[in-house]
C-alpha positions in Angstrom: 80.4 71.9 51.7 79.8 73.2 48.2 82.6 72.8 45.3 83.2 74.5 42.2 84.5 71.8 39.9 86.6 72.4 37.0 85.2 70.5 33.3 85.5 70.9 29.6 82.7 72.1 27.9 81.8 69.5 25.2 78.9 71.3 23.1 76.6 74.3 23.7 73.1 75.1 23.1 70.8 78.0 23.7 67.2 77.0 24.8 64.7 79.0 26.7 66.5 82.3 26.8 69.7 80.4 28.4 72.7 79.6 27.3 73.7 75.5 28.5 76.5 73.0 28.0 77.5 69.7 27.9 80.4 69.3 30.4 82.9 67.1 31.2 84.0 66.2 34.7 86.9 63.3 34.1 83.9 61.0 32.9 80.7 61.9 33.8 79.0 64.8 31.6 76.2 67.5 33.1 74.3 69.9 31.5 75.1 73.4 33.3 74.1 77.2 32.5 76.9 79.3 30.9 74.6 82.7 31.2 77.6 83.7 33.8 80.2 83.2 31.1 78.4 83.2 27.5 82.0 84.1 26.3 82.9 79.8 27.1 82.9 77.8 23.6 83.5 74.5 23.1 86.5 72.7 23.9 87.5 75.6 26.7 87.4 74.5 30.7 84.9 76.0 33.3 84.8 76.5 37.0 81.8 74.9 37.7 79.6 75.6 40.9 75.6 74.5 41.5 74.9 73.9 37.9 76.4 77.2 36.7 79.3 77.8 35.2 81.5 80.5 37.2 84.5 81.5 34.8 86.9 80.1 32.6 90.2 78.6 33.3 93.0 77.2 31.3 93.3 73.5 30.4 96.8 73.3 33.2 94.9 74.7 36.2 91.3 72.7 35.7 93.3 69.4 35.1 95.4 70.4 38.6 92.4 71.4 40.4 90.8 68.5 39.7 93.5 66.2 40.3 93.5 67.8 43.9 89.9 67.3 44.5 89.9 63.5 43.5 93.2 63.1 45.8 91.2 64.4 48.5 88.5 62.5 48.1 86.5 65.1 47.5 84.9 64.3 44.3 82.5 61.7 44.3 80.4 61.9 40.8 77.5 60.5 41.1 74.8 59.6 38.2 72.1 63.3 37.7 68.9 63.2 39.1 66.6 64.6 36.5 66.0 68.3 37.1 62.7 69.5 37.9 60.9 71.8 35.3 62.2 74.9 35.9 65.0 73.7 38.6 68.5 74.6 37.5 70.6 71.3 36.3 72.4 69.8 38.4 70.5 71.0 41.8 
């Protein structure tokens, strides 16, 4: 089963033609694309899905989804795997 995971973008950097982030997932970071929503700045949440950031949501509904997820044991974060060159983080 695939999950789109709510996290707070913590920096954001443009490289190669993409726009990435630093993201926070209660603890662990990952670097994900935000070429789907280049409109996400620091500090705001994303919907996260396959290394690619999905849309924007307030700080309320990604701290509730989240909260849900962990309850149901369906967040188990574990440490990246480095990306292959020209793989998407993440996956």
């Amino acid at each position: 089963m695939c999950l789109a995971v709510p996290g707070k973008v913590l920096n954001t950097q443009e490289r190669e033609g993409h726009l990435l982030a630093q993201v926070e997932f209660g603890g662990a970071t990952r670097e994900v694309y935000l070429d789907l929503v280049p409109e996400a700045a620091v500090g705001d949440y994303v919907v996260v899905h396959v290394g690619f950031a999905i849309s924007r949501v307030n700080a309320e509904e990604a701290e509730r989804t989240f909260r849900l997820l962990e309850a149901m044991g369906m967040l188990e974060i574990d440490p990246p795997a480095p990306a292959a060159e020209g793989e998407a983080p993440g996956g």
